[in-house]
N, C-alpha and C positions, 0 to 999 in steps of 0.2 A: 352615071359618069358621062353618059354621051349628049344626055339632054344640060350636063354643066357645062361643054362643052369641052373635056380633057382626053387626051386620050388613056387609053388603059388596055392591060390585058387580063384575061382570066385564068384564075388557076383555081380549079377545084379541090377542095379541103375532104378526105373522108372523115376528119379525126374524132368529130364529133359522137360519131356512132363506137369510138372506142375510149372513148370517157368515164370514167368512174364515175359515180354518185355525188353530186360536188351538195358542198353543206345547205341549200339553198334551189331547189331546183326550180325556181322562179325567176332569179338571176341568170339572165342573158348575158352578162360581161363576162365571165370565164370563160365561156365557152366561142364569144369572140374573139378572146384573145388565143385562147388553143388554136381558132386557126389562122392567124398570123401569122403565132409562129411557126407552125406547123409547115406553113409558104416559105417561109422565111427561112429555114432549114432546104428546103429544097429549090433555092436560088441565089446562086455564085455572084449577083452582080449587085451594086447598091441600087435600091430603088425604092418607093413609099407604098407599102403593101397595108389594103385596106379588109378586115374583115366583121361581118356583122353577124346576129342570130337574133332573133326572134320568138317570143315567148308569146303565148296567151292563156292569161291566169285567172281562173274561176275561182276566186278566194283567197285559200289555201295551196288550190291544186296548179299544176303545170298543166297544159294540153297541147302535146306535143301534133304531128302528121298524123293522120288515121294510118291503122294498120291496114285498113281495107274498106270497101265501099258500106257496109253494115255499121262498123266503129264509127264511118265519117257520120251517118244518118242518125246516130246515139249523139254523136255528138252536137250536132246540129238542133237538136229536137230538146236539148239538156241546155244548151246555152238560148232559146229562143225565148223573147219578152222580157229580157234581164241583161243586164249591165256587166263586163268584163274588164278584167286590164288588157291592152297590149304592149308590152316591155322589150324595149327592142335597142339591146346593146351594140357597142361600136367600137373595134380597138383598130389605132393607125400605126404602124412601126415604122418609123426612119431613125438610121442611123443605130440603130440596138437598142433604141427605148421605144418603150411602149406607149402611148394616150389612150385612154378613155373616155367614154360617155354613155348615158344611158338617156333614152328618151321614154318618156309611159306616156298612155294617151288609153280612153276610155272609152268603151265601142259599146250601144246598145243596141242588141236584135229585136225585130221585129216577130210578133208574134203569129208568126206563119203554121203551117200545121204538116205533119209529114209527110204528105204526097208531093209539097212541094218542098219539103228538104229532100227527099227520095228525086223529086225530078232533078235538081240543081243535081244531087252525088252521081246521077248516070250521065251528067254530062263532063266527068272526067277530072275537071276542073280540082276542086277542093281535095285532091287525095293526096297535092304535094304540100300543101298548105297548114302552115299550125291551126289551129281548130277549126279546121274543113271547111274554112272559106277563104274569097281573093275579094278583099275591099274594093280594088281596082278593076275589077272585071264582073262577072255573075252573080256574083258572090255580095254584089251592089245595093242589089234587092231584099237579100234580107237583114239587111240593115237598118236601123233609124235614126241612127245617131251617131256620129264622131264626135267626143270632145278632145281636143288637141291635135297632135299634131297625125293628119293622113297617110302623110311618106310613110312616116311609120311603123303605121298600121302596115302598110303596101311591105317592110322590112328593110328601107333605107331613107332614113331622116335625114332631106338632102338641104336642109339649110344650116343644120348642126354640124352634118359631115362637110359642108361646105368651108365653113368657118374652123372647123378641126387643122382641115388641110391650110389654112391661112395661116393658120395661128400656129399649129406645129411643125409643117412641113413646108410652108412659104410657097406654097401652090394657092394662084389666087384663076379661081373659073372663069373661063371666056365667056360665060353666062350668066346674068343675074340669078343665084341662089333661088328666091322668090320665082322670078319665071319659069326657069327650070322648074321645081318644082308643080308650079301650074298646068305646064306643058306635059309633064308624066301622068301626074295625076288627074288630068283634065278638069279641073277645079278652084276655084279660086284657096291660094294660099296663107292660111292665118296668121302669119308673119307677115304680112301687109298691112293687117290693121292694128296698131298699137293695142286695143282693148283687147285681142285675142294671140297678139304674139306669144305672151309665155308658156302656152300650150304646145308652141316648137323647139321650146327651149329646153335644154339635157337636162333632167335631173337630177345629174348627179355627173361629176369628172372625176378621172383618175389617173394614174401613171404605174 
C-alpha cells in the first residue's frame, strides 16, 4: 500500500488459525475473506478493509508455514527442481459487500541440495513463510523461475489489488500500479509487456 502511494492502517487478523477445514484447502479466497471480516467486526467506522492469504500448492497438497526449522528443510528439499502453484487470494469489503479475486502464478525451484536449503532455514527467514521461502528476499536463490505474476508470489498482487480498489472502492493510487509494483519487487513488472500481462491478471472474481 505504501509503495501505491495510499495511505492505510494495519490490523492483524488471528482468525485464520481458528478455521475449520474449508472444502478445498488450496483456495486462498475463504480464508481472505474470514479476515476481512473478521476486521470489519472489530471496527465502528466505515472504511475499505483489505485482506489477503496465500497458498502454495504441490499438486493436490496445500503447504502451509513450517512448523519448525526441520519441517521448513523437508520442505524445501521436497519442492526443489519441480514446479509449484502459488494461489494467492484477495477479498476488499466496503460498504457490507465483499469483492474478490484470485491470482495463481507458477514457481519453479532450483535444484539445490540440502546444506544449502539447511543454510537458507538457519537464517530465520522462511519460517513465517508458506512453503519456507520469500521470493523477495533469500529465498531468491533457490528459485528459477516465475511464471506470472511475482507480487504474488511475494502475497499481494499489487496491480490486481490496485484496479480492485478502482473498480470497487473508487480509490485510484498515487502511484502507477506497474511502478509500484517494480519498486517492491525490485524487478521489472509483467504487466508492462502486453505478451506477459495476463500472468497478473486474477483468475478468477467474486462477491
Amino acid at each position: 500500500m505504501r509503495a501505491l502511494g495510499l495511505p492505510f492502517h494495519v490490523e492483524v487478523s488471528h482468525i485464520e488459525l481458528q478455521l475449520p477445514p474449508g472444502d478445498d484447502p488450496c483456495d486462498p479466497v475463504p480464508v481472505a475473506v474470514a479476515k476481512v471480516v473478521d476486521i470489519a467486526g472489530a471496527i465502528d467506522r466505515p472504511t475499505s478493509i483489505i485482506g489477503a492469504d496465500t497458498i502454495v500448492v504441490d499438486g493436490t497438497d496445500a503447504l502451509g508455514k513450517p512448523v519448525d526449522a526441520n519441517h521448513a528443510v523437508e520442505m524445501l528439499v521436497h519442492l526443489r527442481g519441480r514446479e509449484h502453484a502459488v494461489r494467492t487470494g484477495v477479498a476488499l469489503a466496503v460498504s457490507g459487500e465483499i469483492a474478490t479475486l484470485e491470482v495463481s502464478s507458477s514457481v519453479r525451484m532450483r535444484l539445490f541440495d540440502r546444506t544449502t536449503a539447511q543454510a537458507y532455514v538457519a537464517t530465520g527467514e522462511p519460517l513465517d513463510c508458506a512453503g519456507s521461502y520469500d521470493v523477495r528476499a533469500g529465498g531468491a536463490a533457490l528459485v528459477e523461475t516465475v511464471i506470472g505474476c511475482l507480487s504474488a508470489v511475494v502475497g499481494f498482487p499489487v496491480v490486481a489489488i490496485a484496479r480492485l480498489l478502482q473498480n470497487h472502492a473508487g480509490i485510484t493510487s498515487r502511484v502507477g500500479a506497474i511502478e509500484a509494483c517494480e519498486a517492491l519487487c525490485n524487478a521489472p513488472c509483467r504487466a508492462r509487456d502486453p505478451k506477459t500481462a495476463h500472468g497478473c491478471a486474477p483468475t478468477r472474481f467474486g462477491h
